[in-house]
C-alpha positions as CSV (number, residue, x, y, z in Angstrom):
1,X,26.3,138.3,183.4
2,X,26.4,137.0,179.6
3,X,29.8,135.2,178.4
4,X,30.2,137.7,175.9
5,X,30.2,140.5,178.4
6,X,32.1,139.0,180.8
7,X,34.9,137.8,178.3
8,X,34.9,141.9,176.6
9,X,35.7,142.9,181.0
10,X,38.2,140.8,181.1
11,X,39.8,141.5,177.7
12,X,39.5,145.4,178.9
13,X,41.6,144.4,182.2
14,X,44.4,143.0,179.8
15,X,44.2,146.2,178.0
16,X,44.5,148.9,181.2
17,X,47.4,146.9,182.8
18,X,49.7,145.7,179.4
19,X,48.7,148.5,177.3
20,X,50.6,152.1,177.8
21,X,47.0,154.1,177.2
22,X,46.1,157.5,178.3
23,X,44.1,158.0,180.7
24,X,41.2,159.4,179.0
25,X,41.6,156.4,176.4
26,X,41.5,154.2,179.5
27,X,38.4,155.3,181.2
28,X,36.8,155.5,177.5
29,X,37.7,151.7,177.2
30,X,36.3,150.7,180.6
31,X,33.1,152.4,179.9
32,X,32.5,151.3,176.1
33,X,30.6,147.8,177.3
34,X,28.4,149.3,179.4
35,X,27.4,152.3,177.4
36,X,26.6,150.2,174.2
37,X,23.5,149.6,175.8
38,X,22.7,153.0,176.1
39,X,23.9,153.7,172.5
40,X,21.5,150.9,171.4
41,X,18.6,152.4,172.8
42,X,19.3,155.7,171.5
43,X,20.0,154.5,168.5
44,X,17.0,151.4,167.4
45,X,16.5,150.5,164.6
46,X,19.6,151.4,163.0
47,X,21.9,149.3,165.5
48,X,20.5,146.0,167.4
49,X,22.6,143.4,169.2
50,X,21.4,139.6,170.0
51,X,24.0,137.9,172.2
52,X,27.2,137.9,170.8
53,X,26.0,139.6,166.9
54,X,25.3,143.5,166.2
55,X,23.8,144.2,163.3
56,X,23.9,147.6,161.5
57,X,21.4,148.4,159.2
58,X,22.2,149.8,155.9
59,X,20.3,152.9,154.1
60,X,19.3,150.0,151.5
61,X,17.6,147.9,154.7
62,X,20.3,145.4,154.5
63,X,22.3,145.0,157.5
64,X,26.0,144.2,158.0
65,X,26.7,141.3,160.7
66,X,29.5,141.7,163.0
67,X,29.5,138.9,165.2
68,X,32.2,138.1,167.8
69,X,35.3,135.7,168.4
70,X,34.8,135.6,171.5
71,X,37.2,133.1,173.0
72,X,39.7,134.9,174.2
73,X,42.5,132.5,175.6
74,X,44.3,133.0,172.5
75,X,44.5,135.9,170.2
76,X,43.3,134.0,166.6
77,X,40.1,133.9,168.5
78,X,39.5,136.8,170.0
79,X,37.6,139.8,168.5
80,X,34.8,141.7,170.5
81,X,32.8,144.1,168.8
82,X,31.0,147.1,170.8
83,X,28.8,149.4,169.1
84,X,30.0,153.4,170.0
85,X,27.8,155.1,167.9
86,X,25.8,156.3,164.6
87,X,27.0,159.9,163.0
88,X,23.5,160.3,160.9
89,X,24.9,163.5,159.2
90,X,28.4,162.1,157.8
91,X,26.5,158.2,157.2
92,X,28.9,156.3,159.3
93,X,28.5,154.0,161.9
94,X,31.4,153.7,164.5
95,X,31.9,149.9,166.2
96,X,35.0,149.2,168.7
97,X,37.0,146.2,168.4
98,X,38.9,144.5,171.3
99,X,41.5,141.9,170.3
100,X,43.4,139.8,172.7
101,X,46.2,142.1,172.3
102,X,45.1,145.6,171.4
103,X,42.2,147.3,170.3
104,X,40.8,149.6,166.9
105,X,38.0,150.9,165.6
106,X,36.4,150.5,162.3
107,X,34.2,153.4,160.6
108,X,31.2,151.2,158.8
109,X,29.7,153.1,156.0
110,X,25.5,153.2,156.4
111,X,25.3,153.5,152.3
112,X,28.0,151.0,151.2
113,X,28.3,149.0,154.3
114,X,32.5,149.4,153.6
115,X,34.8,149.0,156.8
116,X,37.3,151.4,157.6
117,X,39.8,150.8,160.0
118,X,41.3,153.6,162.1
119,X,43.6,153.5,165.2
120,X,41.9,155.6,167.7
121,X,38.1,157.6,168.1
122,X,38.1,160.2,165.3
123,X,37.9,163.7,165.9
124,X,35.5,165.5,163.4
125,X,35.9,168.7,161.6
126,X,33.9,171.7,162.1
127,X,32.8,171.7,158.3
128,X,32.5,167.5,159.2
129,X,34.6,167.0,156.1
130,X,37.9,165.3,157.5
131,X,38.0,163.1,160.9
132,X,41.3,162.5,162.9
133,X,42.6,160.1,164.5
134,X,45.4,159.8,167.1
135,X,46.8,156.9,168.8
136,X,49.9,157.2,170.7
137,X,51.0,153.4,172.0
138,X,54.3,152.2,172.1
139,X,53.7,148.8,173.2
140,X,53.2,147.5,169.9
141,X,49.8,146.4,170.1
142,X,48.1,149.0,168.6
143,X,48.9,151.6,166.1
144,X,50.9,154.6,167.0
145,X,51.0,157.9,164.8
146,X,48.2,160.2,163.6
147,X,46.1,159.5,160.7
148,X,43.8,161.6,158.4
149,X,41.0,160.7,156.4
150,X,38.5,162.6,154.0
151,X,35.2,161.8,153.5
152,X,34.3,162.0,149.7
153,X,31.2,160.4,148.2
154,X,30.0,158.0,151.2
155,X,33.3,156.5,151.6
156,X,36.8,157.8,153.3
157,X,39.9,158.8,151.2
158,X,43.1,158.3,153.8
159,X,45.0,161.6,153.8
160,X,47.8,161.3,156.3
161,X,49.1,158.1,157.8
162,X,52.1,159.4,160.0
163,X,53.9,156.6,162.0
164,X,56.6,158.0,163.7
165,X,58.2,154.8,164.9
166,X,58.3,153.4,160.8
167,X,60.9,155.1,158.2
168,X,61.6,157.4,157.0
169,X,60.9,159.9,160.5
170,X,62.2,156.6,162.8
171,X,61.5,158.5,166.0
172,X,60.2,158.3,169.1
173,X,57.0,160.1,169.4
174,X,53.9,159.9,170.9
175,X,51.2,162.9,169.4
176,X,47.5,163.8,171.5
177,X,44.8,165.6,170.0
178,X,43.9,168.4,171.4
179,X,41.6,170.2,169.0
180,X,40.7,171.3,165.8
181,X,41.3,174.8,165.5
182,X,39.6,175.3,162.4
183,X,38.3,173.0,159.7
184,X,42.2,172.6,158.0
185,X,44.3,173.1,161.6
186,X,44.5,170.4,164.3
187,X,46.3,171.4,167.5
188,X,48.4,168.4,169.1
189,X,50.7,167.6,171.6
190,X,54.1,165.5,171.0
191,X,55.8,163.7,173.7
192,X,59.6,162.5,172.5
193,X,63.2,162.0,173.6
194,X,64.7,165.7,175.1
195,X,66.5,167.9,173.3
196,X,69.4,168.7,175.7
197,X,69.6,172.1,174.7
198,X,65.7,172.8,175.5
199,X,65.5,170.0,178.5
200,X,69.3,169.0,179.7
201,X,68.1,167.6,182.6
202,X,65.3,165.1,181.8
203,X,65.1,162.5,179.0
204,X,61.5,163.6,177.5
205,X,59.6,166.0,176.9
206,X,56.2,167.4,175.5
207,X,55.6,170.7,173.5
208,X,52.8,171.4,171.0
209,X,52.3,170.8,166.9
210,X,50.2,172.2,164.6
211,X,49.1,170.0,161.7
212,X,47.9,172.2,159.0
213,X,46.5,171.5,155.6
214,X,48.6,173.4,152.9
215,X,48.0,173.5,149.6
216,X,46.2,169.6,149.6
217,X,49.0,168.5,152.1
218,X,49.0,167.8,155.7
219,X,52.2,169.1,157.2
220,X,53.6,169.4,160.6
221,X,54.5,172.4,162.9
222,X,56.0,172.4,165.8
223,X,56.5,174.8,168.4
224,X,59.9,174.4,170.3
225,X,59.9,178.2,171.7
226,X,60.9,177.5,175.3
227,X,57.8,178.9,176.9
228,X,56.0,175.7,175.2
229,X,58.0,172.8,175.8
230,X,57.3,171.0,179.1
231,X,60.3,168.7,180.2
232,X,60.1,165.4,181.7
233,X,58.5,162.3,181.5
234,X,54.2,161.3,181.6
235,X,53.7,164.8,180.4
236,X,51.6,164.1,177.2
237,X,48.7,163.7,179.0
């Protein structure tokens, strides 16, 4: 077994037992080593990986380099990169990152070569115009909200960054994508502290949002009829 690989296992064990992730994000991050192999293949001679370097080849033929930090005793020198895949149709390549502590993904641009950082694995659009992302973490090593970006002229244009946890909202929240319902509605899920009226009995619970795009403006919906909310706790999943 290569170092690299080996080190990116173990960094993924850290992950699953110190990190509160969903279990879908969880089996996606045990799996993302070995299917970058896979997603090489598929994917030559756009993305290629020599030991511990992937290179991503640029429209112009250049490539950008991402090679990793892969000593992983301490966090200022760890950072694994995994490829994930190559969206041809939007131009943007889509790498994971592991960190000794927490983990991201970064949307890499096959015209520009720009880096774009997002929290969680974007959920596309129908029309393939905006992309979603939703992380729900409260152990404060990754990011935890739902963010919105745009694609406009081979780059990204960040249209939402919602973090429930920072002011002004200062709440507990966790959101999960569900689905888009159309190209300007995203359905979600919200998992917070009970309101006793709705749940008097347990200290959370989940019931859904809509996210909507009104008039340029992302804006939030929820749904607290009482057929929808779900009291108590490990329900947003």
């Amino acid at each position: 077994m290569k170092k690299g690989i080996f080190l990116f296992s173990a960094t993924i064990l850290f992950l699953l037992i110190f990190i509160h992730a969903l279990p879908s994000e969880a089996e996606l991050i045990g799996d993302i080593s070995a299917k970058e192999q896979e997603q090489l293949k598929k994917f030559a001679p756009h993305a290629k990986r020599g030991g511990d370097v992937l290179r991503l080849r640029l429209k112009s033929g250049a490539f950008v380099t991402l090679s990793d930090l892969s000593d992983c005793t301490i966090w200022e020198t760890c950072t694994l990169y995994r490829f994930v895949d190559y969206f041809k149709d939007i131009g943007f390549y889509l790498v994971f990152m592991a960190y000794y502590e927490g983990f991201e993904y970064s949307m890499i641009s096959d015209k520009s070569g720009e880096k774009y950082m997002v929290p969680a694995f974007p959920e596309f659009s129908p029309d393939r115009k905006w992309f979603v992302s939703v992380s729900a973490d409260d152990s404060g090593y990754n990011e935890n909200g739902v963010f919105v970006g745009r694609f406009e002229e081979g780059g990204i244009v960040p249209d939402l960054s919602y973090r429930p946890f920072d002011p002004p909202a200062n709440e507990y929240a966790l959101y999960r994508f569900i689905e888009w319902k159309d190209s300007q509605t995203i359905l979600l899920n919200k998992y917070t502290r009970s309101d006793m009226k709705l749940c008097p009995k347990t200290p959370n619970m989940t019931y859904p949002v809509i996210l909507k795009l009104e008039k340029g403006v992302w804006k939030f919906h929820e749904d607290l009829s009482g057929d929808t909310v779900k009291c108590g706790p490990n329900v947003i999943d």
